[in-house]
N, CA and C atoms as a LAMMPS dump frame, in Angstrom:
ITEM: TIMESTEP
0
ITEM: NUMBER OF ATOMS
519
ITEM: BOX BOUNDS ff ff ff
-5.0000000000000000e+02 5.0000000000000000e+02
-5.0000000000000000e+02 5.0000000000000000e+02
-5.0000000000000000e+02 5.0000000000000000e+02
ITEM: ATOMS id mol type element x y z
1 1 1 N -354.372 -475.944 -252.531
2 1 2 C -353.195 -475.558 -253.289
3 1 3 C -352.608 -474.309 -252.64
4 2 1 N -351.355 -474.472 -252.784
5 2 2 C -350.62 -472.865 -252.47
6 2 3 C -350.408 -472.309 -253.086
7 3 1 N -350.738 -470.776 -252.77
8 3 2 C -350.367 -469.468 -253.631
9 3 3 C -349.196 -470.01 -254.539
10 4 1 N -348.919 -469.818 -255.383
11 4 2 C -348.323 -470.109 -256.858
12 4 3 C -347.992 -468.566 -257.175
13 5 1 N -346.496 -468.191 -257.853
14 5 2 C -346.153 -466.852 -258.167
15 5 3 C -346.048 -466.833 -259.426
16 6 1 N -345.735 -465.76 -260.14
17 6 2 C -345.819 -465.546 -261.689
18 6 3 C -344.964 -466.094 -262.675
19 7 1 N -343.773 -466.266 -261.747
20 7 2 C -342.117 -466.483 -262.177
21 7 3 C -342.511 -467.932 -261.833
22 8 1 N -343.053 -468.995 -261.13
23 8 2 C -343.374 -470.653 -260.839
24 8 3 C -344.142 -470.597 -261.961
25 9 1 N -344.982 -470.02 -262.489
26 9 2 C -345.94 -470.259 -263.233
27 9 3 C -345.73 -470.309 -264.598
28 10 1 N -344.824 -469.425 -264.94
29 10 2 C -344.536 -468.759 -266.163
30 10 3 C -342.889 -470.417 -266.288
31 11 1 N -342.305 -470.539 -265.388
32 11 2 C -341.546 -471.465 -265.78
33 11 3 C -342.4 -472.949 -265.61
34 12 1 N -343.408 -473.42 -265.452
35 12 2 C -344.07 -474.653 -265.199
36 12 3 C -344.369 -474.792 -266.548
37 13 1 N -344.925 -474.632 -267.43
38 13 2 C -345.233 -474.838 -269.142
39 13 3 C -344.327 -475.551 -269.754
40 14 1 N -344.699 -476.707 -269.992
41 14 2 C -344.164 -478.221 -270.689
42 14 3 C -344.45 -478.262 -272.358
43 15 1 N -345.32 -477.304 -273
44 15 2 C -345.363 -477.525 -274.101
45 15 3 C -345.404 -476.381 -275.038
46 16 1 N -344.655 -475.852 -274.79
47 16 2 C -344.894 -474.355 -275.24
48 16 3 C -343.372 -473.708 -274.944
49 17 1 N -342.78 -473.046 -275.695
50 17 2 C -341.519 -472.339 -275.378
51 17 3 C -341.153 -471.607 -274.599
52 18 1 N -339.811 -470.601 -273.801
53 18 2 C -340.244 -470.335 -272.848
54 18 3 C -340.373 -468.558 -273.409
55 19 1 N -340.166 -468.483 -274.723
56 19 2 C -340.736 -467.055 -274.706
57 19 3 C -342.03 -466.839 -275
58 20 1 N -342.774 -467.89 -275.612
59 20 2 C -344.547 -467.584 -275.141
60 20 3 C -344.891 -467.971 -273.927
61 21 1 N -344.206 -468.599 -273.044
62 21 2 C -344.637 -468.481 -271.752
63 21 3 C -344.381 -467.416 -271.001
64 22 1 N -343.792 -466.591 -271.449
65 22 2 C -343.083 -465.536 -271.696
66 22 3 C -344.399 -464.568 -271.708
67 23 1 N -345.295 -464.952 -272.544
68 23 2 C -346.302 -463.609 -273.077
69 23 3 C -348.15 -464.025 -272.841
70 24 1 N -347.45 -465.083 -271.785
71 24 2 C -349.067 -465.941 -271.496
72 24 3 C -349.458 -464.995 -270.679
73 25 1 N -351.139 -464.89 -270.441
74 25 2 C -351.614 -463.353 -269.844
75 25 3 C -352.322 -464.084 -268.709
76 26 1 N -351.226 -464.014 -267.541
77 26 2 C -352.022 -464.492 -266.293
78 26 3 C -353.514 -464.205 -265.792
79 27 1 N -354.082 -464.871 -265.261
80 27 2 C -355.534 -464.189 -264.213
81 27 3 C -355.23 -462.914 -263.592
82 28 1 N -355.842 -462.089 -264.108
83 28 2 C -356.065 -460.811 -263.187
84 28 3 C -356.269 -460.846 -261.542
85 29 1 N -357.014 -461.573 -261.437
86 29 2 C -357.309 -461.634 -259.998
87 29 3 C -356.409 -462.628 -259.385
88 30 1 N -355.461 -462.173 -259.729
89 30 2 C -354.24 -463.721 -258.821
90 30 3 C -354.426 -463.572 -257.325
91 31 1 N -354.36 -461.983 -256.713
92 31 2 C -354.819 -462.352 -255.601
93 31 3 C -355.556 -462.622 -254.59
94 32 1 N -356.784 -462.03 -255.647
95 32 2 C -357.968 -463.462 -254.565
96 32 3 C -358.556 -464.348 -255.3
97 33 1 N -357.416 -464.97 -255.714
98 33 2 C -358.576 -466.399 -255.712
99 33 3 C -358.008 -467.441 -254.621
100 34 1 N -359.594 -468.201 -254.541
101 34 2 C -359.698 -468.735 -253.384
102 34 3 C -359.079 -470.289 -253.401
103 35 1 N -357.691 -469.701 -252.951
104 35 2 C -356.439 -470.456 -253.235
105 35 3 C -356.531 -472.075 -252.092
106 36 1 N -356.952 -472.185 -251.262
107 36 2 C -357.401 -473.147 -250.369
108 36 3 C -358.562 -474.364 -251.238
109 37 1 N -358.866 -473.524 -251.844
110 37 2 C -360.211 -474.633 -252.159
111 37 3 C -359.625 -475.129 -253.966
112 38 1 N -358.326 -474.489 -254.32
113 38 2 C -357.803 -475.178 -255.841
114 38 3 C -357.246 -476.06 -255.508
115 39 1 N -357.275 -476.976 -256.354
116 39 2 C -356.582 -478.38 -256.331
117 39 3 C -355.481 -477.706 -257.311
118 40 1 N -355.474 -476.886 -258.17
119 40 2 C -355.015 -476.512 -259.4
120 40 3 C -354.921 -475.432 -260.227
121 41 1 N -354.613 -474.932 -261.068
122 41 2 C -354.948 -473.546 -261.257
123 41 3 C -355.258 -473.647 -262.631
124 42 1 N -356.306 -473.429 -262.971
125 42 2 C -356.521 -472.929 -264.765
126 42 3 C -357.433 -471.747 -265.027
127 43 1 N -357.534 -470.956 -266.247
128 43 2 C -357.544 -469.788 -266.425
129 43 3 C -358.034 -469.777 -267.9
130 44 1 N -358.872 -468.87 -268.236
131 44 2 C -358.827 -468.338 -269.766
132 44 3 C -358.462 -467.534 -269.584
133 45 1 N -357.551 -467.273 -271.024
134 45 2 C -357.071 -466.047 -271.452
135 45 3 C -357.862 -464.868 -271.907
136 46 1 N -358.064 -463.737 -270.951
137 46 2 C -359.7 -463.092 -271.755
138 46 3 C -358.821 -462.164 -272.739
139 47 1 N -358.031 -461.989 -273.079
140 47 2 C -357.012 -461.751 -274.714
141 47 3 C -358.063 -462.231 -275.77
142 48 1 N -357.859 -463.261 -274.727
143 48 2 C -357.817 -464.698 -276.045
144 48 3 C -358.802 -465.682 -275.809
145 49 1 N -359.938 -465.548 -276.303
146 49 2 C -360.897 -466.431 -275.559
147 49 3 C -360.508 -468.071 -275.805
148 50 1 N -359.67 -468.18 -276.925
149 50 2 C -359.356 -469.911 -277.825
150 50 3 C -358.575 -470.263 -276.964
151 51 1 N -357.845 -469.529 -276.073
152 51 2 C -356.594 -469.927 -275.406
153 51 3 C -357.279 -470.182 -273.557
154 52 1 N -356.672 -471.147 -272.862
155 52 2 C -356.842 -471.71 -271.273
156 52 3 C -355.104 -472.02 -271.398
157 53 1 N -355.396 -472.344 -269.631
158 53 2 C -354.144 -472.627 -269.208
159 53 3 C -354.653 -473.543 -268.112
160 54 1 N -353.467 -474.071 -267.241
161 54 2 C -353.455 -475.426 -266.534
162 54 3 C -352.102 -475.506 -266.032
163 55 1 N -352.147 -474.822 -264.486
164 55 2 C -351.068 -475.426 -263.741
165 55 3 C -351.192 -476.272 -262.592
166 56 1 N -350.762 -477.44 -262.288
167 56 2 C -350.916 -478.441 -261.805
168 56 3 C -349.88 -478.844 -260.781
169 57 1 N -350.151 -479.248 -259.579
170 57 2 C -348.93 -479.462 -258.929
171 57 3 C -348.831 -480.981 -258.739
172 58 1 N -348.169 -481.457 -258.791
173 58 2 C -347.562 -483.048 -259.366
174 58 3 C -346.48 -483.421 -258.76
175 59 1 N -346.344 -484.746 -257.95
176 59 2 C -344.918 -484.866 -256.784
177 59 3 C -343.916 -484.373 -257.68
178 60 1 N -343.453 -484.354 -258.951
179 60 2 C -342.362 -483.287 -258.993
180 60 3 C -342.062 -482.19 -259.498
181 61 1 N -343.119 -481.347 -259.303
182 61 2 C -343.271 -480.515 -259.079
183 61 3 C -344.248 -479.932 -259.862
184 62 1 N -344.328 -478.377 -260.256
185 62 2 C -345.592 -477.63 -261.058
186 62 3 C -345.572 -478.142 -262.791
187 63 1 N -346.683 -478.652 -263.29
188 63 2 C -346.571 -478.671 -264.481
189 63 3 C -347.623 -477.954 -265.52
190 64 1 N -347.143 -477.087 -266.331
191 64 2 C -348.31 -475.923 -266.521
192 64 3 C -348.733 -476.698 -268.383
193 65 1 N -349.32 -476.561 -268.938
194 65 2 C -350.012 -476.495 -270.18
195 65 3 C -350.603 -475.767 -270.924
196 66 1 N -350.76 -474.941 -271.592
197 66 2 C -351.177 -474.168 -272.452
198 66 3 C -352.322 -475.186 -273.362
199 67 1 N -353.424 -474.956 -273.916
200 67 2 C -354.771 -475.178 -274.088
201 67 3 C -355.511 -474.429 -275.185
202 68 1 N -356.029 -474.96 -276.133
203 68 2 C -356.312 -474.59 -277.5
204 68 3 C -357.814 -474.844 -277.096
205 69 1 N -358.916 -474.401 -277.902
206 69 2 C -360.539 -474.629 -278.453
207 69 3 C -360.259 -474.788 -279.849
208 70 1 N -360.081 -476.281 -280.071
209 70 2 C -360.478 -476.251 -282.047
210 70 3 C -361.297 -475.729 -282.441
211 71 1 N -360.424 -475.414 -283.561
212 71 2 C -361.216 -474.704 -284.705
213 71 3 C -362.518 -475.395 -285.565
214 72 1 N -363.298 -475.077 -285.18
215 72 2 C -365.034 -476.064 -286.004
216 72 3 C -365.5 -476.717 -285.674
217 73 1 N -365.337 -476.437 -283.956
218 73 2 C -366.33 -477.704 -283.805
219 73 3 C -366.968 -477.23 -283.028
220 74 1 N -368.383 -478.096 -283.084
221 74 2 C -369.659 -477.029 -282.804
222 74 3 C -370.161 -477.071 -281.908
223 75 1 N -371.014 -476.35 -281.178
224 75 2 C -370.977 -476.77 -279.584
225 75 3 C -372.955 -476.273 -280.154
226 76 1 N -373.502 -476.885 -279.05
227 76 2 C -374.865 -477.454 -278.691
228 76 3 C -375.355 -476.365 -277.897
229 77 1 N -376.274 -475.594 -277.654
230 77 2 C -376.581 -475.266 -276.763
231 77 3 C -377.698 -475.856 -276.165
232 78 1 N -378.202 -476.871 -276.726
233 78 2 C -379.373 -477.536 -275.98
234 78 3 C -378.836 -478.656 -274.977
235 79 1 N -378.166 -479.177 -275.591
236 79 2 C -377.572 -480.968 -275.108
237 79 3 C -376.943 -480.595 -273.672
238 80 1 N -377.108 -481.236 -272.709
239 80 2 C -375.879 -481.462 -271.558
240 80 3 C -374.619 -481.989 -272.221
241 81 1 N -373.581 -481.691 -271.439
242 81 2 C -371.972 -482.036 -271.203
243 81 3 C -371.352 -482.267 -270.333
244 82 1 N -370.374 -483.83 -270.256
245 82 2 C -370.312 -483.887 -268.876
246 82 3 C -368.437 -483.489 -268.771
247 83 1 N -367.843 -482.609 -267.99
248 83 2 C -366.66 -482.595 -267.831
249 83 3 C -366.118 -483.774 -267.562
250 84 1 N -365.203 -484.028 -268.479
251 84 2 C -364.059 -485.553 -268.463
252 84 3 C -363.253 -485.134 -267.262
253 85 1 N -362.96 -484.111 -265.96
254 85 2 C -362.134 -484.052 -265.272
255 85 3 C -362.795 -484.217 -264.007
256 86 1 N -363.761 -483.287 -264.159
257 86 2 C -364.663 -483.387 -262.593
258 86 3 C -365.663 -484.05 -262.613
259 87 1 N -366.341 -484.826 -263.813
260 87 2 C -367.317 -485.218 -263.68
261 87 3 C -368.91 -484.441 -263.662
262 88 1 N -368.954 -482.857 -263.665
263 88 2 C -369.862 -482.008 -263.496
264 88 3 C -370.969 -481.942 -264.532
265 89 1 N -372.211 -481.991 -265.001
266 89 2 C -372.721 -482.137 -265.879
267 89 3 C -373.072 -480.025 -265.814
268 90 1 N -373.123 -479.97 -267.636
269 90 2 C -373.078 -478.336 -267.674
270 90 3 C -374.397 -478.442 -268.801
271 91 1 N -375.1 -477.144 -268.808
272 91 2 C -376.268 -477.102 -270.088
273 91 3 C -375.058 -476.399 -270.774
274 92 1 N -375.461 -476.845 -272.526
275 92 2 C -374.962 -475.941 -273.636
276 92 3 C -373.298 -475.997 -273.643
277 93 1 N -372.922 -474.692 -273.777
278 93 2 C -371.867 -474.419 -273.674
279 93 3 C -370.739 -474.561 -272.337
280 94 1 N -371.29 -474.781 -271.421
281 94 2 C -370.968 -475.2 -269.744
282 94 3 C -369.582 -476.219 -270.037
283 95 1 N -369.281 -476.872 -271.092
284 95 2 C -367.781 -477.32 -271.537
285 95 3 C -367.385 -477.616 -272.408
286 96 1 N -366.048 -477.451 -272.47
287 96 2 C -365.166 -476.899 -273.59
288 96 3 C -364.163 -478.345 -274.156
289 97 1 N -363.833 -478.755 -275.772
290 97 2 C -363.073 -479.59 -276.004
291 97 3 C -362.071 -478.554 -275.992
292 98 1 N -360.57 -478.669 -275.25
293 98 2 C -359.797 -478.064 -275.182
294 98 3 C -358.808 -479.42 -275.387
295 99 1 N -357.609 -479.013 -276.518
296 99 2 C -356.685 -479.552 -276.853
297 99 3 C -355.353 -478.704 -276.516
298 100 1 N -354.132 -479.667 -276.132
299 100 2 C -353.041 -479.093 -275.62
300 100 3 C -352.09 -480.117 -276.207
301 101 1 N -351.18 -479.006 -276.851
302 101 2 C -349.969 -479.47 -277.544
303 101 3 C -349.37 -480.331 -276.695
304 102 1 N -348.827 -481.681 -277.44
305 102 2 C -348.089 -482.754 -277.026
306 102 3 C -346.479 -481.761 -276.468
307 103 1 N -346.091 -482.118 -275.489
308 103 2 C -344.88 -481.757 -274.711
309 103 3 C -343.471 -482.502 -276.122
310 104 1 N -342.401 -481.399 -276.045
311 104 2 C -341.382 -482.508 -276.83
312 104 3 C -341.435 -482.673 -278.463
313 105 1 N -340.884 -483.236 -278.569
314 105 2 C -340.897 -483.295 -280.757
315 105 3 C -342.489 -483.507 -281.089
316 106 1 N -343.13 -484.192 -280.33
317 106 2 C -344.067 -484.599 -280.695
318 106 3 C -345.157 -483.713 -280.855
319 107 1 N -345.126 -482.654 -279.74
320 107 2 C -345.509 -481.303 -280.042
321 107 3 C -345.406 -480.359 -281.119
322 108 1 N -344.201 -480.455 -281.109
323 108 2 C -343.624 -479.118 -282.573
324 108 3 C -343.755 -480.107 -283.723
325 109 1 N -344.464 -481.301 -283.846
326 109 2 C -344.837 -481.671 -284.797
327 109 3 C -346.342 -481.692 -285.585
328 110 1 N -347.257 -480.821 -284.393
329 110 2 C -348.481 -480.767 -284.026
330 110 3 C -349.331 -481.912 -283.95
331 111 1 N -348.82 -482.497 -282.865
332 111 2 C -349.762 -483.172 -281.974
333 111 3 C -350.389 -483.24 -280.787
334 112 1 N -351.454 -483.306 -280.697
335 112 2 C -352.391 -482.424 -279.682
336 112 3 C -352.845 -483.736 -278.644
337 113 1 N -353.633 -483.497 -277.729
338 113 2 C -354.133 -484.021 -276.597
339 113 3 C -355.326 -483.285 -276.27
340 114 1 N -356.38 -483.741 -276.869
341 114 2 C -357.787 -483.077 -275.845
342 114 3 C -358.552 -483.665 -274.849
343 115 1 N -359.61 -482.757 -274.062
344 115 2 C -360.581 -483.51 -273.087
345 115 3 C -361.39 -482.631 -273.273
346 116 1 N -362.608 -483.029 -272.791
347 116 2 C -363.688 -482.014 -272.018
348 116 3 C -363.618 -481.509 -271.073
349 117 1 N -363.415 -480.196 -270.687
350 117 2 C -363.084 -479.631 -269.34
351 117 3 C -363.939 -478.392 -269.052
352 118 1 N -364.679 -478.146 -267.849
353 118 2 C -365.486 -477.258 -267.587
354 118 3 C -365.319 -476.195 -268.237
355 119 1 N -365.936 -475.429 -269.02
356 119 2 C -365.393 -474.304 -269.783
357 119 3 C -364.709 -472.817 -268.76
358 120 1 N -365.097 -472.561 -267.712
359 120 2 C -364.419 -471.924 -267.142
360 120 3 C -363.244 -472.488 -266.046
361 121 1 N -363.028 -474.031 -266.309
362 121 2 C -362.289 -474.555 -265.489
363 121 3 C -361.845 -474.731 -264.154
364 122 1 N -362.975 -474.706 -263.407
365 122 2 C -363.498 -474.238 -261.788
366 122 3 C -363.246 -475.337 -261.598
367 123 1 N -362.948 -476.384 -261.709
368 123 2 C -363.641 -478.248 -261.313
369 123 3 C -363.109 -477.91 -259.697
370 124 1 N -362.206 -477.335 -259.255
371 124 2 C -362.208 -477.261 -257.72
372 124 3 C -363.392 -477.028 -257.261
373 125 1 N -363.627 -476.106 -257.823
374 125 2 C -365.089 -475.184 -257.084
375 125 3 C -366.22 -476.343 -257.488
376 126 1 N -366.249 -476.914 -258.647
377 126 2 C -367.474 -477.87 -258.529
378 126 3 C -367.453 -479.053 -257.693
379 127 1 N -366.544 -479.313 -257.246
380 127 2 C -366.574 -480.413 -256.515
381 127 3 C -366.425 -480.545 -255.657
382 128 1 N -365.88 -479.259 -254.941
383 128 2 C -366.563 -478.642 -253.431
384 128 3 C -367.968 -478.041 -252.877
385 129 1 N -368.363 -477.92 -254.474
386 129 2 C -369.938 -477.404 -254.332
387 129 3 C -369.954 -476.036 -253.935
388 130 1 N -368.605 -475.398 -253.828
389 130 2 C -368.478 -473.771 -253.903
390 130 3 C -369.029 -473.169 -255.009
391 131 1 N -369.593 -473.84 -256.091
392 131 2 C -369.634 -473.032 -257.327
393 131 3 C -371.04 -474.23 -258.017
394 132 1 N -371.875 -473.983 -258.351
395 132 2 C -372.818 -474.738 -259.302
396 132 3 C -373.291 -474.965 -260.767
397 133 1 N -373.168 -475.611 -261.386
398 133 2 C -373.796 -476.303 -262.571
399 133 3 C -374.641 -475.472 -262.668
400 134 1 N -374.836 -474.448 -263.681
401 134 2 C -376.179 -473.928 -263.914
402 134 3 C -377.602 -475.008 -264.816
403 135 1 N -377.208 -476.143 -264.672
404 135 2 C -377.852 -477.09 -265.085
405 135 3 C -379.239 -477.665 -263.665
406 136 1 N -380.38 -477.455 -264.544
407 136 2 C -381.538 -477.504 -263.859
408 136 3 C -381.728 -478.813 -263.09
409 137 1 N -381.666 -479.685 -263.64
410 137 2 C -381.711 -480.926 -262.951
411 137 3 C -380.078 -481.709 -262.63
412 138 1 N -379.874 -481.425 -261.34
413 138 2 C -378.111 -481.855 -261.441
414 138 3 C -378.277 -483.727 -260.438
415 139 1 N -377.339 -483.974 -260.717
416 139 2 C -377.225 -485.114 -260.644
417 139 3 C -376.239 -485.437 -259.286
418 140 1 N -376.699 -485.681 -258.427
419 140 2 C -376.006 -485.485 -256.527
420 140 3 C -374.996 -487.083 -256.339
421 141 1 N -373.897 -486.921 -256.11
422 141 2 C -373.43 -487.707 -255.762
423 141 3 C -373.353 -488.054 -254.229
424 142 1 N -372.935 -489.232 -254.174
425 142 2 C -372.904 -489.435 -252.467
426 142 3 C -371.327 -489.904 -252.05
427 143 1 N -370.548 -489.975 -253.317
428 143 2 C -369.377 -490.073 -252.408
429 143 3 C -368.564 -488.666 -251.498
430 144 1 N -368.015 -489.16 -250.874
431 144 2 C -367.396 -488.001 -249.937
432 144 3 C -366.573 -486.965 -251.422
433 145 1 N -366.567 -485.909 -250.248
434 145 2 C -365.581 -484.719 -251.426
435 145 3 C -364.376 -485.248 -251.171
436 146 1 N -363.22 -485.627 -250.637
437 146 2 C -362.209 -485.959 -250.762
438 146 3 C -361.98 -487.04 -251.717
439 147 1 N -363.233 -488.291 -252.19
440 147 2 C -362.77 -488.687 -252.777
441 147 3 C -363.063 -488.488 -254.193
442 148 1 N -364.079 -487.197 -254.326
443 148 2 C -364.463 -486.792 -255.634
444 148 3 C -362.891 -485.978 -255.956
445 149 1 N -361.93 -485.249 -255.005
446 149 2 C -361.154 -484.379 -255.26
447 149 3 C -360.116 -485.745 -255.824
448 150 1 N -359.477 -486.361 -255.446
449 150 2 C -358.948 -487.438 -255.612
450 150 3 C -359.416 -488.314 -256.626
451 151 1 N -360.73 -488.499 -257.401
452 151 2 C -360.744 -488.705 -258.706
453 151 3 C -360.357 -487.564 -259.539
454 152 1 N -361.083 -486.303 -259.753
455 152 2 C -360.888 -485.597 -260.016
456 152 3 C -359.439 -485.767 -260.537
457 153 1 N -358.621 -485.118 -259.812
458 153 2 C -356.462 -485.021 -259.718
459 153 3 C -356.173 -486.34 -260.505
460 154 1 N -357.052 -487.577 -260.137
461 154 2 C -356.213 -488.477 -261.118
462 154 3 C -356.853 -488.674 -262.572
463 155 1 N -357.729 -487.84 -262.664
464 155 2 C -358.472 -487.619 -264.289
465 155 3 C -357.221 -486.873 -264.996
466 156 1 N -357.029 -486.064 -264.341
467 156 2 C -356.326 -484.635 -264.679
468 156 3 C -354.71 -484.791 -264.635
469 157 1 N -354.421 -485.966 -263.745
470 157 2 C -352.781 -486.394 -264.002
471 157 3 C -353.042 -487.375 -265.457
472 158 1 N -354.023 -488.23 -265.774
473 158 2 C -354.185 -489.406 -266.723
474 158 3 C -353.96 -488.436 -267.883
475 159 1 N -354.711 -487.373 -268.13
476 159 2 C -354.836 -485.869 -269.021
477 159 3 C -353.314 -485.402 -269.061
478 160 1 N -352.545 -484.972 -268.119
479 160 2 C -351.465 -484.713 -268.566
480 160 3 C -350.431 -485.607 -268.567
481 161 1 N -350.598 -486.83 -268.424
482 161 2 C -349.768 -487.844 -268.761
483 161 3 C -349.425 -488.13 -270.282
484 162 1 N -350.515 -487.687 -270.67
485 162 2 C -350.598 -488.051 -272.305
486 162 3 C -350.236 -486.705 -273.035
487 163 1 N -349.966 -485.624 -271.995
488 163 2 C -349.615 -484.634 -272.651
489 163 3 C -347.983 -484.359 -273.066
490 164 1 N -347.286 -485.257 -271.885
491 164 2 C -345.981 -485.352 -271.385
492 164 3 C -345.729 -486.447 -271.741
493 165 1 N -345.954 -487.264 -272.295
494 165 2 C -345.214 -489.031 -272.573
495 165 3 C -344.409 -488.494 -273.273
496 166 1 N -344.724 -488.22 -274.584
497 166 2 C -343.134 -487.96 -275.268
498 166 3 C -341.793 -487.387 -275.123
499 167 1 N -342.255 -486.532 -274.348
500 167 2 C -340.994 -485.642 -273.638
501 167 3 C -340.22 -486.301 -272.605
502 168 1 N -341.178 -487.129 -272.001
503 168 2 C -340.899 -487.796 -270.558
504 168 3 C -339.996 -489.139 -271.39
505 169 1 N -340.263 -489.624 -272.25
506 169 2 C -339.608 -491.044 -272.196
507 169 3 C -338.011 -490.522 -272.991
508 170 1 N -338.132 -489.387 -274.063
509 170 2 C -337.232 -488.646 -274.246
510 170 3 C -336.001 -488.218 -273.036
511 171 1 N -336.728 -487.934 -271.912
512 171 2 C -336.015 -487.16 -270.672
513 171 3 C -335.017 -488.247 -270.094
514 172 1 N -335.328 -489.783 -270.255
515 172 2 C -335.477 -490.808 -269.543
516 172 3 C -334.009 -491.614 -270.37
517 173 1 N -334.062 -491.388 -271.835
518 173 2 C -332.635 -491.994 -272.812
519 173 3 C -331.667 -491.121 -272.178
């Protein structure tokens, strides 16, 4: 992925207005992260621990999301979890149900879209093997990384497809 600026970033957000995109609290470390090895960019808000983000680059162009942790639901610390994006298996808390407002009426009507997604949202880094599963017994795949990166991106377009239908078929009358 390429360096991405504040002003691309801050206008990429599909479900969310543009004056809370307006007041979304970027990554501190924007400039080193290790921008070569993202497929993507996501972030917690350390404000806000309930709050992630998700910018995505997509043939037309950046599409960003804003990202909720429901309220009550209970997380395990014994059980494994497997990320619905990268596929990564995590102990405990290692991932997060994160829901993201539907794009469009369907949104400001509160309707949501969730997945399981690595709780610190690295899936680049896990699936380059830059970064590890603190999970004791991990589970080794043998397909190539290009085509784990390439499932991966199309988990994560299927994810925001459903985040954007309503807006999109809206865009389309």
């Amino acid at each position: 992925m390429d360096p991405i600026g504040e002003k691309q970033i801050r206008a990429s957000f599909v479900n969310c207005s543009k004056g809370e995109a307006g007041r979304i609290n970027l990554p501190r470390e924007m400039g080193e992260l290790p921008w070569g090895d993202l497929d993507f960019l996501g972030w917690r808000d350390q404000g806000a621990p309930d709050r992630s983000y998700l910018v995505v680059p997509r043939a037309d162009g950046l599409t960003g999301v804003t990202l909720r942790v429901p309220q009550g639901v209970r997380r395990s610390f014994t059980k494994t979890t497997v990320c619905s994006v990268c596929l990564t298996g995590h102990p405990g808390s290692g991932v997060s149900l994160l829901a993201a407002r539907r794009a469009g009426a369907s949104g400001r009507e509160g309707n949501t879209v969730g997945a399981y997604f690595c709780a610190d949202l690295a899936c680049s880094l896990y699936v380059r093997g830059k970064k590890r599963s603190q999970l004791a017994a991990r589970y080794e795949e043998t397909l190539p990384v290009e085509e784990r990166i390439a499932r991966m991106m199309r988990n994560l377009d299927e994810f925001l497809e459903k985040v954007t239908a309503g807006a999109s078929a809206a865009r389309r009358r």
